[in-house]
VEXMAR-289130 format. One record per residue (C-alpha): residue number from 1; chain; x negated, y, z negated. Coordinates in nm, 3 decimals, padded with zeros to 5 digits. Each point is the difference from the previous one (the first is absolute). Example, Ala and Ser with C-alpha at 12.3 -4.5 7.8 and 13.67 -1.06 7.14 Angstrom:
REC   lumvo   mardo         x         y         z
REC       1       A   -01.230   -00.450   -00.780
REC       2       A   -00.137    00.344    00.066
END
This chain:
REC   lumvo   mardo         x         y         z
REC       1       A    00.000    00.000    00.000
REC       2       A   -00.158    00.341    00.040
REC       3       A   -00.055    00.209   -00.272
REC       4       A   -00.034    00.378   -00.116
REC       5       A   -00.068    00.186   -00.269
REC       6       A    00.231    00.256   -00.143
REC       7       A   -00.183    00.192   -00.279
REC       8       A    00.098    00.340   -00.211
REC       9       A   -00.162    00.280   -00.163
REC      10       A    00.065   -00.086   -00.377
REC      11       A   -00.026    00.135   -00.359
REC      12       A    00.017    00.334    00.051
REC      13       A    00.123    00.154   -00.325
REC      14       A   -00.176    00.173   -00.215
REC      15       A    00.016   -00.034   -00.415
REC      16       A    00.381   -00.025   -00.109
REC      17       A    00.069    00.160    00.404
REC      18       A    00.128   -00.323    00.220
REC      19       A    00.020   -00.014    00.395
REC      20       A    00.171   -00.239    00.186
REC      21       A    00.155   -00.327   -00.136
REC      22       A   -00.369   -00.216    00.007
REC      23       A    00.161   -00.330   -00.150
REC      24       A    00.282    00.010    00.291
REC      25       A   -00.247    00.070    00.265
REC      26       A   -00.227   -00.233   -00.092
REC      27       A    00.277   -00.286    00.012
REC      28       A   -00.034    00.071    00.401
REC      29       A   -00.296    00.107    00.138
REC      30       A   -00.353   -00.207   -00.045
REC      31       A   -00.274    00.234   -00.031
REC      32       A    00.001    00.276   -00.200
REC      33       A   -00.245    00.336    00.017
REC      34       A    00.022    00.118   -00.343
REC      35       A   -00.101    00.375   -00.129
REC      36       A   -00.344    00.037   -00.176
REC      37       A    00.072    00.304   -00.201
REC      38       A   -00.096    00.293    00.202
REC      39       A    00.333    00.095    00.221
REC      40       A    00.220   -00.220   -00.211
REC      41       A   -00.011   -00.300   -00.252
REC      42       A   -00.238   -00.047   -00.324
REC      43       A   -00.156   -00.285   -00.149
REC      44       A    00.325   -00.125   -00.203
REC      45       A    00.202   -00.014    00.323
REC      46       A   -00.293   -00.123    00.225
REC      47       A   -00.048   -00.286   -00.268
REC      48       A    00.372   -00.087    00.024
REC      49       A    00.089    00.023    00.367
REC      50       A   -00.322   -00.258    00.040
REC      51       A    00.156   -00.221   -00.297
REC      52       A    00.322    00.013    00.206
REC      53       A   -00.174   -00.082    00.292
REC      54       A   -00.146   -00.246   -00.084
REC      55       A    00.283   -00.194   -00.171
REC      56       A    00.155    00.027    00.343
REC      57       A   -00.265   -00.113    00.217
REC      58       A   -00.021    00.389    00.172
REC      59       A   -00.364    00.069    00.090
REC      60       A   -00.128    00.360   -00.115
REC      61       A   -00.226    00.237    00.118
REC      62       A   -00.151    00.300   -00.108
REC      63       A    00.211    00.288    00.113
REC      64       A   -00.205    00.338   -00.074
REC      65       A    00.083    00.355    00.089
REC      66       A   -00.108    00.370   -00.033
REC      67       A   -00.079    00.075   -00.331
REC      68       A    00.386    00.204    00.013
REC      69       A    00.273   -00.105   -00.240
REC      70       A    00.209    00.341    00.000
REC      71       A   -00.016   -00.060    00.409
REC      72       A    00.025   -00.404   -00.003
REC      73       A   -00.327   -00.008    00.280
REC      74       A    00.218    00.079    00.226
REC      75       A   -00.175    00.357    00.019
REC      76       A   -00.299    00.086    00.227
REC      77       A   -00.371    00.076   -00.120
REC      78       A   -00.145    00.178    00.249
REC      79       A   -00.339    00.022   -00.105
REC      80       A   -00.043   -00.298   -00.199
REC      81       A   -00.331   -00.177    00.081
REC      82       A   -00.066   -00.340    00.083
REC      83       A   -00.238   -00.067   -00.259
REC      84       A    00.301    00.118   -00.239
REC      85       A    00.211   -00.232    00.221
REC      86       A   -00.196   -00.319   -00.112
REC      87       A   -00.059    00.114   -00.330
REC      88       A    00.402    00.044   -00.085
REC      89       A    00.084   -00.307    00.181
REC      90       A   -00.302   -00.196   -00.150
REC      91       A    00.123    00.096   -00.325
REC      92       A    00.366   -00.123    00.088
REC      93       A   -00.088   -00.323    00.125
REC      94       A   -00.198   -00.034   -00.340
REC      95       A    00.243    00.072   -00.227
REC      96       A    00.260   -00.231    00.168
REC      97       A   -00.238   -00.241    00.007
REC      98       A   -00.020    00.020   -00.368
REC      99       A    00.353   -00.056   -00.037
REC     100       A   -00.025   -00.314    00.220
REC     101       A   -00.211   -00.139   -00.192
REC     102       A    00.189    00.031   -00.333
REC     103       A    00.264   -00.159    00.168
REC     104       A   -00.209   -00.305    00.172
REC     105       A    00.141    00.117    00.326
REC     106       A   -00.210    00.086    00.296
REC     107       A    00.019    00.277    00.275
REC     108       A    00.011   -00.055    00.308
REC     109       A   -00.020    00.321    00.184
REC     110       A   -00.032    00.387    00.020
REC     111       A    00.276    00.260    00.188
REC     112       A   -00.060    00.374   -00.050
REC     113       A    00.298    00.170   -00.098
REC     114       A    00.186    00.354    00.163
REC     115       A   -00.186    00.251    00.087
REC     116       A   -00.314   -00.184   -00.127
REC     117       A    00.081   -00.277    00.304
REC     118       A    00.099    00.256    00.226
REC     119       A   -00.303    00.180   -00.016
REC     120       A   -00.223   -00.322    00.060
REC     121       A    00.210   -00.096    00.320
REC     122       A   -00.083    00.272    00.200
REC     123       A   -00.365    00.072   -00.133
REC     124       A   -00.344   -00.275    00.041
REC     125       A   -00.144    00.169   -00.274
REC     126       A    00.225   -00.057   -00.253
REC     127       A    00.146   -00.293    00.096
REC     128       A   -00.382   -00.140   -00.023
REC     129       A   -00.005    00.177   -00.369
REC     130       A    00.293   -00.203   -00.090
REC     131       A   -00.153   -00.347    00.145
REC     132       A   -00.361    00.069   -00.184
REC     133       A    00.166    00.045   -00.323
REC     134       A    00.263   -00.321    00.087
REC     135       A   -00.344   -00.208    00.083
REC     136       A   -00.192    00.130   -00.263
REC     137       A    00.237   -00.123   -00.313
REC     138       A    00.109   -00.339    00.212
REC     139       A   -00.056   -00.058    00.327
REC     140       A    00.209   -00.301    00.000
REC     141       A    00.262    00.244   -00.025
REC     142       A    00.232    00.038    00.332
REC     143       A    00.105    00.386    00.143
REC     144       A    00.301    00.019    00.082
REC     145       A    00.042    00.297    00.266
REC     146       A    00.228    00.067    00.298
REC     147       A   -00.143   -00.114    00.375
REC     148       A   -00.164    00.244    00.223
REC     149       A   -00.124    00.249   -00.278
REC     150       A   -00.300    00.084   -00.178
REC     151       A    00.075   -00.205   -00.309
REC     152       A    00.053   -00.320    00.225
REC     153       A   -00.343    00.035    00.215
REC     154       A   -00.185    00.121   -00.339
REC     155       A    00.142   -00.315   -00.188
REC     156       A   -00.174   -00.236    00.341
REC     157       A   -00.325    00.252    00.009
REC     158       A   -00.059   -00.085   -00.404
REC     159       A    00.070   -00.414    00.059
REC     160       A    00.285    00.055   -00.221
REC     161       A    00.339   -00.274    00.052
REC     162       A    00.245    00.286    00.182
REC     163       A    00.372   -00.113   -00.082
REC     164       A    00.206    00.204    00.313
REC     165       A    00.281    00.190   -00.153
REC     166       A    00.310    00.176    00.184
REC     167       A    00.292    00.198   -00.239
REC     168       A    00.377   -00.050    00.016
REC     169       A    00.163    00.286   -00.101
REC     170       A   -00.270    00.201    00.193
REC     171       A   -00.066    00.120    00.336
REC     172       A   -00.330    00.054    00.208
REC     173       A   -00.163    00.279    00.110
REC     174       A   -00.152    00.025    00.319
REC     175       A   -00.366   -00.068   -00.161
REC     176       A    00.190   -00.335   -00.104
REC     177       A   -00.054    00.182   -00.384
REC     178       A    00.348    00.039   -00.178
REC     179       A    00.199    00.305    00.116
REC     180       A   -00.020    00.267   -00.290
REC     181       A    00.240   -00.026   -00.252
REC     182       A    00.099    00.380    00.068
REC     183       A    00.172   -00.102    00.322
REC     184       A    00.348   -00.087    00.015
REC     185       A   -00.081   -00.339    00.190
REC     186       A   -00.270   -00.131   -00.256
REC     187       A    00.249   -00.225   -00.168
REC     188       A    00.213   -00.269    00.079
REC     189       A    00.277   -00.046   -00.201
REC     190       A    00.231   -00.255    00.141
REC     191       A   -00.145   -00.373   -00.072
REC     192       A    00.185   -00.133    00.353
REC     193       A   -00.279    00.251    00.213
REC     194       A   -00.288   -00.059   -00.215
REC     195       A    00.081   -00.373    00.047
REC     196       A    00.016    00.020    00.340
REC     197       A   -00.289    00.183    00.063
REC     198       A   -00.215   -00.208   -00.206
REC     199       A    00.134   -00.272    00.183
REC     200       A   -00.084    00.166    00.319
REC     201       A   -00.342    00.028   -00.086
REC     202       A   -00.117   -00.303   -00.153
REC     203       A    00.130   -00.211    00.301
REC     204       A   -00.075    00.210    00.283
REC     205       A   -00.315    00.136   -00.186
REC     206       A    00.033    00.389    00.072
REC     207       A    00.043    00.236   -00.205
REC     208       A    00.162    00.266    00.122
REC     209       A   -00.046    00.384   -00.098
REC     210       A    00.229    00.300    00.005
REC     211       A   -00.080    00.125    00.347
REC     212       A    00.040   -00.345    00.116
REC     213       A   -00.351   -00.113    00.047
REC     214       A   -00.097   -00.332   -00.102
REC     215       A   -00.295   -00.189   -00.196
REC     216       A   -00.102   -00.368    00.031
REC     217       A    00.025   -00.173   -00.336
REC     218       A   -00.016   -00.311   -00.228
REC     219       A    00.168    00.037   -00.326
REC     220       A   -00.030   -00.210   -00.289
REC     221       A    00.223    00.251   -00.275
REC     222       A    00.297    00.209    00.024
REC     223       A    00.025    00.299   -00.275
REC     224       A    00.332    00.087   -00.197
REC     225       A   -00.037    00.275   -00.215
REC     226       A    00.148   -00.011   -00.348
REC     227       A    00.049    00.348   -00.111
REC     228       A    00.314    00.141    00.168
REC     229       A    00.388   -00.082   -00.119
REC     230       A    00.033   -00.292    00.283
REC     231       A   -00.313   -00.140   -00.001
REC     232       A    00.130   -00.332   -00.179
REC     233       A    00.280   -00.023    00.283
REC     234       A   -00.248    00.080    00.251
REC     235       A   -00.227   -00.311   -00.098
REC     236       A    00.219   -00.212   -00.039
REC     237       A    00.194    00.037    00.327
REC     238       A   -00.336   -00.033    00.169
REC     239       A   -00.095   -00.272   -00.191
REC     240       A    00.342   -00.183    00.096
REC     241       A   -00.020    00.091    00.339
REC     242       A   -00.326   -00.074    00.074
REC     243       A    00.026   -00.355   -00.149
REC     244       A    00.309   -00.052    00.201
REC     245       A   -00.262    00.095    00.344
REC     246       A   -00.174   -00.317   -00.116
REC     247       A   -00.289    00.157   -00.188
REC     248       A   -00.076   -00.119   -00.360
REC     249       A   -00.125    00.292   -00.205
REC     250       A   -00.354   -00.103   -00.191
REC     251       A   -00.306    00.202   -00.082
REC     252       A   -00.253    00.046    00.222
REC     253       A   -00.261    00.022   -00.222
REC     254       A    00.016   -00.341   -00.200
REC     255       A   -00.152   -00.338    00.123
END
């Protein structure tokens, strides 16, 4: 049977602040990119959404972001270095790490989150930041990056594992990067499109962009994201319909 991987960006609360319904979500999808304290999440949380996890068989993954809580890394840095770059997601990657390891659970991969990931996709230099400090704490760790961008040809340059990702409830622009969130087509809202697109995708293998252009690819995970008031209805419509395709939905990063 073929497979994919549907993963999410998890615990992303902050102290007694929750985001998202983590337990629900994590019921459906099977790899999960969880917050590392900088845009979102802090150790309690990153402890128990890898506890949670793991009790369900979900693999996990460092998920780190701008150091930007009030913003949720979802605003730009102009200016930001890339020696800061792989010293903030060095220092992510560690302290999830950490966590792992308290709960004898390991992880499997790396996805820069918001603007952080953003960023890396359309620029060598700091996508190659974010791979030196990935390498440097584990490089049996995978990168999990979108095809055709800097992220995805700095994950191959560094002899990192690249996992090919494509988004849901997003659209593409014409770079094949995600179309800013500012625009009024960023987001897809109704789970029968997003299904069908994805669909469209994996089995012709184009992804297709905004302006209609298209991009060879090979995709191994499909992202949900967990954050907005239909995000739980959203997964699991595409889980259900994607089964019903013929596709079993496993991890790509286990085994």
């Amino acid at each position: 049977m073929k497979s994919l991987d549907l993963n999410a960006d998890l615990g992303e609360g902050f102290g007694p602040w929750k985001m998202g319904d983590d337990g629900a979500m994590l019921d459906i999808v099977s790899t999960a990119n969880v917050a590392c304290g900088a845009h979102a999440g802090d150790p309690r949380i990153m402890r128990a959404t890898i506890a949670a996890a793991r009790d369900r068989g979900v693999s996990v993954g460092a998920h780190p972001g701008y150091a930007d809580l009030a913003g949720f890394g979802r605003r730009p840095m102009p200016g930001i270095t890339e020696s800061e770059v792989e010293n903030l997601v060095a220092y992510q990657i560690g302290a999830f790490a950490g966590m792992c390891a308290l709960e004898g659970y390991r992880a499997t991969h790396v996805k820069p989150h918001g603007a952080l990931g953003n960023a890396a996709a359309d620029d060598d230099g700091l996508a190659s930041a974010v791979a030196r400090a990935i390498r440097a704490v584990d490089p049996d760790l995978a990168f999990m990056a979108m095809p055709g961008t800097a992220t995805a040809r700095a994950a191959e340059t560094a002899g990192l594992r690249p996992i090919y990702e494509i988004f849901a409830d997003r659209t593409y622009a014409p770079s094949f990067n995600l179309t800013p969130r500012s625009q009024t087509d960023a987001m897809i809202k109704d789970p029968d499109e997003a299904l069908a697109r994805i669909l469209r995708t994996v089995e012709t293998g184009r992804l297709t962009a905004t302006d209609g252009s298209t991009l060879d690819v090979e995709i191994e995970s499909i992202c949900v994201h967990g954050d907005g008031p239909t995000a739980i209805a959203m997964a699991r419509a595409l889980r259900d319909g994607l089964v019903e395709a013929g596709y079993a939905i496993r991890s790509a990063l286990t085994g």
